[in-house]
C-alpha positions in Angstrom: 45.4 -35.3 22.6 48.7 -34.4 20.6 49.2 -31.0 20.3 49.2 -32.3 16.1 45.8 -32.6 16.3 44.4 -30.1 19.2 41.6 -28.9 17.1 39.7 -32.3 16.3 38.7 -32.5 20.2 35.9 -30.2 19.0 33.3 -32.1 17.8 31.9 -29.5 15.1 34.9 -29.7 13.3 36.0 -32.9 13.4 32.6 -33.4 11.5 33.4 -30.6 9.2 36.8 -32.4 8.7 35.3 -35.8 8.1 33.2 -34.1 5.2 35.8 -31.9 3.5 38.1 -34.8 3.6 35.9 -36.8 1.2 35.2 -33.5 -0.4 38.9 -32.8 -1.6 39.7 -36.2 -2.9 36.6 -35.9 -5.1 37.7 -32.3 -6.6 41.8 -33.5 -6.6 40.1 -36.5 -8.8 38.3 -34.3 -10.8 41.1 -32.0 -11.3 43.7 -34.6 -12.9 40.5 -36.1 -15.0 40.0 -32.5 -16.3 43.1 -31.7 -17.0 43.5 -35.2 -19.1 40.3 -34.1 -20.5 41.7 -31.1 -21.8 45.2 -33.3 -23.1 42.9 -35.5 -25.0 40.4 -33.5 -26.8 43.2 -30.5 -27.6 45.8 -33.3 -28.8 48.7 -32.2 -26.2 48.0 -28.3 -25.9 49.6 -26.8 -23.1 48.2 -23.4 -24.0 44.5 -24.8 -24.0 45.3 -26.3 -20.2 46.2 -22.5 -19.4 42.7 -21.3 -20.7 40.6 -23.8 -18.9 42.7 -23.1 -15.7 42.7 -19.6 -16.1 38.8 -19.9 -16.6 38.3 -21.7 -13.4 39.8 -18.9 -11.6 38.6 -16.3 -13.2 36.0 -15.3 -11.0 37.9 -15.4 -7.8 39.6 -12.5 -9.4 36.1 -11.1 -10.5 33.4 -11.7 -7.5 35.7 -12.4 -4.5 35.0 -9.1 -2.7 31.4 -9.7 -3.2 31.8 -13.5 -2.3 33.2 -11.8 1.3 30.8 -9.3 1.9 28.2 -12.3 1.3 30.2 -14.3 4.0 30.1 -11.6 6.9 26.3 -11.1 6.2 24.6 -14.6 6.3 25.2 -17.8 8.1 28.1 -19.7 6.9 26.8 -23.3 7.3 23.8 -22.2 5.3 26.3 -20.8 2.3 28.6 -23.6 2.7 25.2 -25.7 1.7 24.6 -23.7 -1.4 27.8 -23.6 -2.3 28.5 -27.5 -2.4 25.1 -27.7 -5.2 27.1 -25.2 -7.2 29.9 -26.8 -7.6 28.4 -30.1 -7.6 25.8 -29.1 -10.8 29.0 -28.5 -13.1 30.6 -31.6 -12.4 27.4 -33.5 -12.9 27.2 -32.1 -16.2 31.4 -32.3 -17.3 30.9 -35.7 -16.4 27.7 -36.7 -17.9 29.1 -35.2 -21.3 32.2 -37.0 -21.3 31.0 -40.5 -20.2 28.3 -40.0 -23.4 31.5 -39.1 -25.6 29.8 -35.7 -26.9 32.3 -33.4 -25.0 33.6 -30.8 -27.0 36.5 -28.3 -25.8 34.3 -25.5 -25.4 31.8 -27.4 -23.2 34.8 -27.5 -20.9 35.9 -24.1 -21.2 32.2 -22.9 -20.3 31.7 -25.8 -17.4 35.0 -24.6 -16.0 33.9 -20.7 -15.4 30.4 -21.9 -14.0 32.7 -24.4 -11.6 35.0 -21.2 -10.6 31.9 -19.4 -9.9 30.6 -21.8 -7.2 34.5 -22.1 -6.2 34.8 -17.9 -5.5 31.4 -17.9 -3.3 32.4 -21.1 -1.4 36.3 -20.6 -0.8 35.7 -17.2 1.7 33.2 -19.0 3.4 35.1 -22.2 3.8 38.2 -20.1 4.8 36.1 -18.0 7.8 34.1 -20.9 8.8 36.7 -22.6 10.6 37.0 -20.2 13.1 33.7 -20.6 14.2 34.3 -24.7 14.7 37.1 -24.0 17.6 38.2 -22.0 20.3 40.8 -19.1 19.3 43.2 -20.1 20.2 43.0 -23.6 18.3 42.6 -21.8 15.3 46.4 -22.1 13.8 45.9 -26.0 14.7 42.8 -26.0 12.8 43.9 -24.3 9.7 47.0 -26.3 9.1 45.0 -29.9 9.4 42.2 -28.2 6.8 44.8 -27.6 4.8 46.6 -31.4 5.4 42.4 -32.7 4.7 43.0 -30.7 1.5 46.7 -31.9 0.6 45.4 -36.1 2.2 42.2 -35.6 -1.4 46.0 -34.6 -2.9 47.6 -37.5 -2.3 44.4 -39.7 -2.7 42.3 -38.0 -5.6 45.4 -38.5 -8.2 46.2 -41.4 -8.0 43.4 -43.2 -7.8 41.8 -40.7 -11.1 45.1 -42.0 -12.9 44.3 -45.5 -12.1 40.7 -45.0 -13.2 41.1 -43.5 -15.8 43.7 -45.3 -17.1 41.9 -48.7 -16.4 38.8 -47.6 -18.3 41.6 -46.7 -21.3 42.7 -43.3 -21.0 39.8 -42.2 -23.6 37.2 -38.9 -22.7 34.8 -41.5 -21.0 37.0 -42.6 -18.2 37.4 -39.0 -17.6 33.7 -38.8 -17.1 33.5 -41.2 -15.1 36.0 -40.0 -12.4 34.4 -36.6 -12.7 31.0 -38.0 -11.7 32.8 -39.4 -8.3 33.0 -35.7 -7.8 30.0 -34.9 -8.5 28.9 -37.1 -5.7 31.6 -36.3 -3.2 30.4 -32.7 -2.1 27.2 -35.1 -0.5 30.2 -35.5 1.9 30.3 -31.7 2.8 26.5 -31.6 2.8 26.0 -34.4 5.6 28.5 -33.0 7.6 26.7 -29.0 7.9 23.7 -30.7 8.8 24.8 -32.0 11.9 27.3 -28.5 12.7 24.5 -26.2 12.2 22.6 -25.9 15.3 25.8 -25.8 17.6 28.2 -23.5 16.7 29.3 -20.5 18.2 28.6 -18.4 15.1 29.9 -15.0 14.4 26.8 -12.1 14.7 26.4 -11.9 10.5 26.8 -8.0 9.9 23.6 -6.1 8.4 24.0 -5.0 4.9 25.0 -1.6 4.5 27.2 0.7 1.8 30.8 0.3 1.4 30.8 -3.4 3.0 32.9 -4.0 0.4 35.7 -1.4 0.8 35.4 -1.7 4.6 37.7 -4.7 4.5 40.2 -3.1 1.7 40.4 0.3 3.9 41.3 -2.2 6.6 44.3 -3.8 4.9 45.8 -0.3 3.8 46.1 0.2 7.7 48.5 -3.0 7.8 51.9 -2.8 6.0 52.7 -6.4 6.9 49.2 -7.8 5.7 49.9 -5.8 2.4 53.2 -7.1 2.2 51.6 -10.7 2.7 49.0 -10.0 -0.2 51.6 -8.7 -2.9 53.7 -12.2 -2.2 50.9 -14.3 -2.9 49.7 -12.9 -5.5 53.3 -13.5 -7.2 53.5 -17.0 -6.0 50.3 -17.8 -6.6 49.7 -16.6 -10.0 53.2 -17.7 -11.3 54.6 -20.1 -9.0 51.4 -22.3 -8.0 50.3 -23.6 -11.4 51.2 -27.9 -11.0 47.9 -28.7 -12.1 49.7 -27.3 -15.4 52.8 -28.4 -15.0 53.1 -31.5 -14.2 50.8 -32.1 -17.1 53.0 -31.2 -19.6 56.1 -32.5 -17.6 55.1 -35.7 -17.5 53.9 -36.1 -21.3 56.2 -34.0 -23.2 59.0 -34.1 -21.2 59.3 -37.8 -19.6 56.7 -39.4 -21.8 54.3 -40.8 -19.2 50.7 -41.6 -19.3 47.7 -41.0 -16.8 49.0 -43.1 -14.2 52.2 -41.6 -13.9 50.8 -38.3 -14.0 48.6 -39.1 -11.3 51.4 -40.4 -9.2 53.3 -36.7 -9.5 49.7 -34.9 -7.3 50.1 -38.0 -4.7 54.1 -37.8 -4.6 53.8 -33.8 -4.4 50.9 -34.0 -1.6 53.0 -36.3 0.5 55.3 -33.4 1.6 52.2 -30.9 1.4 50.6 -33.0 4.8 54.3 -32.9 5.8 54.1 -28.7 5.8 50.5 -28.8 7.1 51.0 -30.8 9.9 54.2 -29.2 10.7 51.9 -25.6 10.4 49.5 -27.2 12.8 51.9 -27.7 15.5 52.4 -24.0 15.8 51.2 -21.7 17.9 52.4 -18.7 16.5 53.2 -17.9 13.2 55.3 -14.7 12.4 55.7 -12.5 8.7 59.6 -14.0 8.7 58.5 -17.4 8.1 55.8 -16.7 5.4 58.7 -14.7 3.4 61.5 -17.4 4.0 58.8 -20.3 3.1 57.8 -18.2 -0.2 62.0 -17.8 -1.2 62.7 -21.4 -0.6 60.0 -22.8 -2.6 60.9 -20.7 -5.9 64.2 -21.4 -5.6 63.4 -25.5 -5.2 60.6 -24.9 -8.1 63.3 -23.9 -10.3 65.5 -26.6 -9.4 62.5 -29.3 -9.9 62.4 -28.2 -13.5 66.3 -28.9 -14.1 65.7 -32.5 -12.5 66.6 -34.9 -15.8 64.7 -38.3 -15.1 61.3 -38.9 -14.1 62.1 -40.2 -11.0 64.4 -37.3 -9.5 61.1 -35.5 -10.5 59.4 -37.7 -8.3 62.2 -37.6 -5.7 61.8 -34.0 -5.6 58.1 -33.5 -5.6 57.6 -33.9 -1.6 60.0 -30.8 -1.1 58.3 -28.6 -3.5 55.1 -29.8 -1.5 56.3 -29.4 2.0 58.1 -25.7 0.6 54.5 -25.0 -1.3 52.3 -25.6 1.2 54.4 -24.2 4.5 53.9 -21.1 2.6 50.4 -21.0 2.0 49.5 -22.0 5.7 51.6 -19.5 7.3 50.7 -16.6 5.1 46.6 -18.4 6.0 47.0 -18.2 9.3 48.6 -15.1 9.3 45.7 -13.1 7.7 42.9 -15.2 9.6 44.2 -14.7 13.9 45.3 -10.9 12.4 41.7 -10.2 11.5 38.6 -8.8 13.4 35.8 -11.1 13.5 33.3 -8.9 11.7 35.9 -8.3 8.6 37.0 -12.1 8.5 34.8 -12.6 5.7 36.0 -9.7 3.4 39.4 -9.5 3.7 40.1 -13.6 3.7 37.8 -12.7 0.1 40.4 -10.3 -1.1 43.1 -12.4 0.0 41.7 -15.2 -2.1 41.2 -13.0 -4.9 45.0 -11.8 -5.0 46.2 -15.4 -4.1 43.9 -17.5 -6.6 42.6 -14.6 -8.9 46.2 -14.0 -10.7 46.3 -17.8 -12.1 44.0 -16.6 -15.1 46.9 -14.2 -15.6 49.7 -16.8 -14.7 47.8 -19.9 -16.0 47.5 -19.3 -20.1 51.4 -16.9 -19.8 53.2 -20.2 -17.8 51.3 -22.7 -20.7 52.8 -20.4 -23.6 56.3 -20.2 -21.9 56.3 -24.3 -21.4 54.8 -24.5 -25.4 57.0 -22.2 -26.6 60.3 -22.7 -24.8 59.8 -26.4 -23.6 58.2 -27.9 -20.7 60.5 -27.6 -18.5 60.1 -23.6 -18.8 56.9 -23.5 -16.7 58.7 -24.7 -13.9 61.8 -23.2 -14.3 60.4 -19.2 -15.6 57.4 -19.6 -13.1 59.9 -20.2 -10.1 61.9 -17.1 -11.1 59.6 -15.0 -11.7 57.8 -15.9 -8.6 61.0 -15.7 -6.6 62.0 -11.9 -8.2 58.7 -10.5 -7.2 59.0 -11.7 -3.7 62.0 -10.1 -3.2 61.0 -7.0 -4.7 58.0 -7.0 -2.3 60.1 -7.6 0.9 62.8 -4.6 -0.5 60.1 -2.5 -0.6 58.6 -3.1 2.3 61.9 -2.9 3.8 61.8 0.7 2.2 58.8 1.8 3.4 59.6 0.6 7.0 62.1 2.7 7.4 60.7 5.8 6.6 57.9 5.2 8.7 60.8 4.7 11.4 63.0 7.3 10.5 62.0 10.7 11.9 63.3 13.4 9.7 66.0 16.0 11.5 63.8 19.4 10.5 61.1 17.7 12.7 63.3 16.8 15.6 64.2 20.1 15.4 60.9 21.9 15.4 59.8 19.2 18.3 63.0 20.3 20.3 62.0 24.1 19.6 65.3 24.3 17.8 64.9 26.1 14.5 60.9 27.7 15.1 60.2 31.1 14.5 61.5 33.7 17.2 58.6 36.1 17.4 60.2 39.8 17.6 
């Protein structure tokens, strides 16, 4: 088998693939129907497509540590099941309001939190599953082709929502009824556990017992780089990740399009996203250098994306911010997952998830003003830099603190070398 696709030779996770594949095209469908949702009842806010992205997330920045200490404690498979009827519940209901026309803002607002709930228990779980599907080392191989399942929904989801919904007329209804698809997609996910359950090679769940929590925090403070990992994501995440955002508002205020355009920006954007995963999947190691280098080079082409003046260099440009986006987020997965003991998998991939994804209700609503405020354009353009100027200050001051921790000061060489200790008399 290619060395591509190493990690599908195992037969519990090319089941689990199979299932999240169907899974993510549902929830990329979903997301672009939401997000037109929001356009249509909200007449255009970008500010109101901050708030109901910003309450999605929300409690990955609230109940992710908890989420983790949940994920070392039971079996995975059996959360994994849960999880898929909590998320599925909200999108039943989203959709069954808007196909009836009775949708009201708030309804999504509220629908949006209880969505991000079920998201924050699953996402750890999800994330430290996958190592229990393949050998170690397959495990770099695996994570990049989750994440090209994930960016294939991308690529998928959008355009055909964009086509649905604008073939049903572009009204709340045809939202609904793309939601409801989604609804029914995490049956996908469900199928594909039952059949994984009996044969894995499962991590031994840890017993409950105080300061679980903290356990994996007091972990990370022992590992500068992992720390220095953390602090970039949260930057590019929370200011630099928000294109469910905008390319909303860059493709209706900015070039004018409609739905089906819009949709074609996620599918355009997701072609170079399966570029990066698969490239990520043909590695066997993955080093800090790369995460940091990936995470400069896709501000700087984020900022760029916003300058572009047609919407077809948009388009042009979309696979590169994907391939730049998603090479980041890979590596800097990968990275925290094959540096982690088994045992504490569950916690720390929680609190990376909560610094990654938990700053977009932060980043979210600020990058929806700055593009209402200043013009579309602005969200790409301020979330870019801003994203691009934390990084840097992260990697200076890691830089700093490396140094110090290798520079030995000359009062102790002395006192080592007995130069300078007390002469008794």
């Amino acid at each position: 088998m290619s060395p591509t696709f190493r990690a599908l030779a195992h037969k519990n996770f090319r089941r689990y693939y199979a299932g999240g594949l169907v899974s993510n095209t549902g929830t990329w469908m979903q997301r672009v129907a939401q997000d037109w949702l929001v356009l249509v009842l909200s007449g255009g806010s970008g500010a109101a497509l901050g708030i109901t992205t910003g309450l999605q997330f929300l409690p990955a920045l609230l109940l992710s540590p908890w989420a983790g200490a949940v994920a070392d404690r039971f079996p995975k498979y059996r959360l994994l099941q849960l999880a898929q009827l909590l998320m599925a519940g909200p999108a039943l209901v989203l959709g069954l309001l808007a196909v009836t026309g009775v949708v009201q803002q708030w309804h999504v607002y509220v629908i949006a939190l209880a969505f991000g709930v079920g998201t924050a228990f699953e996402a750890p779980v999800r994330q430290a599953f996958v190592s229990e599907l393949v050998d170690p080392e397959d495990l770099p191989n695996a994570v990049g082709l989750n994440s090209a399942s994930f960016n294939t929904g991308r690529i998928v989801g959008p355009a055909v929502a964009g086509l649905m919904i604008a073939a049903f007329g572009s009204g709340v209804p045809a939202t609904g009824v793309v939601i409801l698809l989604n609804a029914a997609s995490y049956g996908a996910v469900l199928w594909a556990l039952r059949g994984i359950g009996r044969s894995l090679t499962a991590v031994q769940p840890v017993p409950r017992h105080p300061g679980m929590v903290l356990e994996g925090l007091r972990y990370l403070r022992t590992r500068p780089d992992l720390m220095l990992v953390l602090a970039v994501m949260f930057f590019v995440g929370t200011f630099g990740l928000n294109f469910q955002l905008t390319s909303a508002l860059m493709a209706t205020e900015v070039y004018g399009k409609g739905a089906g355009e819009y949709g074609v920006l996620g599918s355009t954007m997701a072609v170079g996203s399966i570029a990066g995963a698969l490239l990520a999947a043909r590695r066997t190691r993955v080093r800090l250098r790369l995460v940091m280098g990936a995470a400069l080079l896709f501000c700087a082409v984020e900022v760029v994306i916003g300058l572009m003046p047609t919407y077809g260099a948009f388009v042009a440009m979309t696979p590169l911010i994907g391939i730049t986006s998603l090479t980041t987020i890979t590596s800097a997965n990968t990275l925290m997952q094959i540096s982690v003991p088994a045992e504490l998998r569950g916690r720390v991939m929680a609190l990376y998830l909560m610094i990654f994804m938990g700053g977009t209700p932060i980043g979210s609503p600020l990058i929806g003003w700055l593009g209402e405020s200043f013009g579309a354009r602005w969200s790409l353009i301020g979330g870019g830099l801003v994203a691009g100027a934390g990084t840097l200050l992260c990697l200076a001051l890691f830089a700093r603190a490396e140094r110090r921790r290798h520079t030995v000061p000359a009062t102790d060489l002395a006192v080592r070398s007995g130069e300078g200790c007390p002469v008794p008399a």
